[in-house]
Structures are given as structure tokens and as C-alpha cells.
N, C-alpha and C positions, 0 to 999 in steps of 0.2 A: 221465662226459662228458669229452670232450677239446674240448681250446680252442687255436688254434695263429692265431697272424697272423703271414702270411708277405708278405713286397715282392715284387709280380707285375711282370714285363717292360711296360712302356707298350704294344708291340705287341701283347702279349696280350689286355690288357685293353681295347685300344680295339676289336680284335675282338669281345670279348665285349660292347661295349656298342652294337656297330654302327655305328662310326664307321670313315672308310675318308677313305686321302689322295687329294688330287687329285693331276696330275701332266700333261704335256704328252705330247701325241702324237706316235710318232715320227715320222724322219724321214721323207719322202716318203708321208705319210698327211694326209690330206684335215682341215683345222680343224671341220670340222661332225661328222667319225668320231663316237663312243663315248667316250666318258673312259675310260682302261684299267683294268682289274680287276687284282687279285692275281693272277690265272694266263692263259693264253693256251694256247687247245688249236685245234689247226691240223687240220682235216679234210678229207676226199679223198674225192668223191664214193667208193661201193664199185662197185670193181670185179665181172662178174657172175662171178667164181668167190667172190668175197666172200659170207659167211656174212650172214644179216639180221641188224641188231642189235636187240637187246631195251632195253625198259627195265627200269635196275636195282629187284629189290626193295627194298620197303621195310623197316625194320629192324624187326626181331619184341622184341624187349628194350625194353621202354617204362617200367625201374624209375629212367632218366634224365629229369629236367625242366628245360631250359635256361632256363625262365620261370618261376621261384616266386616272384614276389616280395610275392607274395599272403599269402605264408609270414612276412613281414619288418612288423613292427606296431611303430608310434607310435615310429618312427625319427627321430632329428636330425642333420643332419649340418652343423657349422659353423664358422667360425673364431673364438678368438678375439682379443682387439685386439693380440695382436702376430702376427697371421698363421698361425699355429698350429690344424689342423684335427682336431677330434675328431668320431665318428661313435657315435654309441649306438642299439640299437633292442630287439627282442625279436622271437628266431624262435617263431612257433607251429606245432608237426607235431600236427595235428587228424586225421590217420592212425590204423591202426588196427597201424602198424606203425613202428621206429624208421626215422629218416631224419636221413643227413646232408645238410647244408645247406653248403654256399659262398657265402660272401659276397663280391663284390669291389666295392670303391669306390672313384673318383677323383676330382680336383678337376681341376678345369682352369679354364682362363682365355682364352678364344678356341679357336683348337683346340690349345695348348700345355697337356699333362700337369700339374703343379705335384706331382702325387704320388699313390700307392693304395697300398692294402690289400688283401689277402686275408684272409678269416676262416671256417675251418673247424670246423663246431661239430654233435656227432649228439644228437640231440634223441629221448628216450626217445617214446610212442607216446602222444599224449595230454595232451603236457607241453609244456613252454615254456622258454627259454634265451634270458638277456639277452648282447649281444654288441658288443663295444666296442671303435674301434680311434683312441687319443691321437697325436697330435701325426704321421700319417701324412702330412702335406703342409704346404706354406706357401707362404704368397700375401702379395702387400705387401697389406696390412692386411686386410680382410674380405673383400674383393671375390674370384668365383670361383663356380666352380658344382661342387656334388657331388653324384653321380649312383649310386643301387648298383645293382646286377646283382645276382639271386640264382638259383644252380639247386640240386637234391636231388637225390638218388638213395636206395635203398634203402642203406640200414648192414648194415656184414657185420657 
């Protein structure tokens, strides 16, 4: 088994946990618009030499799961009294095949990061792997929320 905890970019991981900034509208746009997204794609009705467009397939490789967290058992994730956040839990792959697991974790404290973890761990077919990340944030005293994300895929 390999075991690795690595320090994830804060934008990464608020991505992966579905968190998204707000932000004002530009200028000369209407106060009731949209709240603006990460990307902005500008389209033009098609013209009739324009080809019809399709929609994209959908992706045939399903050995990815952006949502195991089903995987992730009798987890703690906490601080203690000097602020100091430690995460313990146990992956279980009830598969019939090995699977690596990703774990990412953050604290946060309103919508401010305080700090995460990533933790990558392949869990033979059947089996079970405790997983643990010390002292990965810190918050003035306990106060803070820690939240994890898990996805798998198949192990090469």
C-alpha cells in the first residue's frame, strides 16, 4: 500500500467540495443578472451555412467516482485545544477489485480555508486502510468546520 499526504491549492479543493466565490457584476450589467460563474462562453445565434451542433457524449470510462464517500468509515475530524486539526477515519473498498481512494479535507471557518489535506491511499480488493492527516490546519481554538471529499478509481 502507498500512503502520501500532500497540501492541496485552496482553489482546488473548494472546487472539489462545491464551494464557489461570489463576486459583483460587471460593469454596465443589470443588479438582478446571474451571479457570474468561473467561465463565460459568448454565443451567436448559427449562421445557415453553420453546421447543427450536437450534444457532447457522455464519457464511456466510469472506473472514476467523484463521490465515495461511502467508502470513508467512522471518520473524526477535529481540533485540538491549541487549534491544531487532526482527521483520522478508515477507507473500505468492498470491491471486487483494488481501488485507489483520494481523500481531501479542509477546515474552514466562514468561507475562509484555515487549511487541507490530501490523502492518497490503494486499498487491496476487500480490505480496509486507516488514514490520517495531524496537525493539517489551525483555527484559534476549536471553533471551524471540517468537511472531506472522497473519490476512487480503479488502481493500476
Amino acid at each position: 500500500m502507498r500512503k502520501r499526504a500532500l497540501r492541496l491549492p485552496a482553489a482546488l479543493l473548494l472546487a472539489a467540495s462545491g464551494c464557489s466565490g461570489g463576486g459583483t457584476a460587471p460593469a454596465g450589467t443589470s443588479s438582478s443578472a446571474s451571479p457570474p460563474t468561473g467561465t463565460t462562453a459568448v454565443t451567436e445565434p448559427p449562421s445557415e451555412s453553420s453546421p447543427p451542433t450536437t450534444a457532447p457524449s457522455l464519457p464511456t470510462d466510469v472506473s472514476t467516482s467523484l463521490n465515495a464517500i461511502d467508502a470513508l468509515q467512522d471518520h473524526t475530524c477535529a481540533a485540538g485545544p491549541d487549534g491544531q486539526w487532526t482527521f483520522k477515519g478508515t477507507l473500505v473498498n468492498s470491491s471486487d477489485k483494488a481501488k485507489t481512494y483520494t481523500v481531501a479535507i479542509a477546515v474552514t471557518v466562514g468561507a475562509a480555508v484555515q487549511g487541507h489535506a490530501l490523502i492518497t491511499e490503494t486499498v487491496q480488493a476487500g480490505k480496509s486502510a486507516e488514514v490520517s492527516a495531524e496537525n493539517f490546519a489551525k483555527t484559534t481554538g476549536q471553533t471551524g468546520t471540517c468537511e472531506p471529499v472522497v473519490s476512487v478509481e480503479d488502481a493500476s
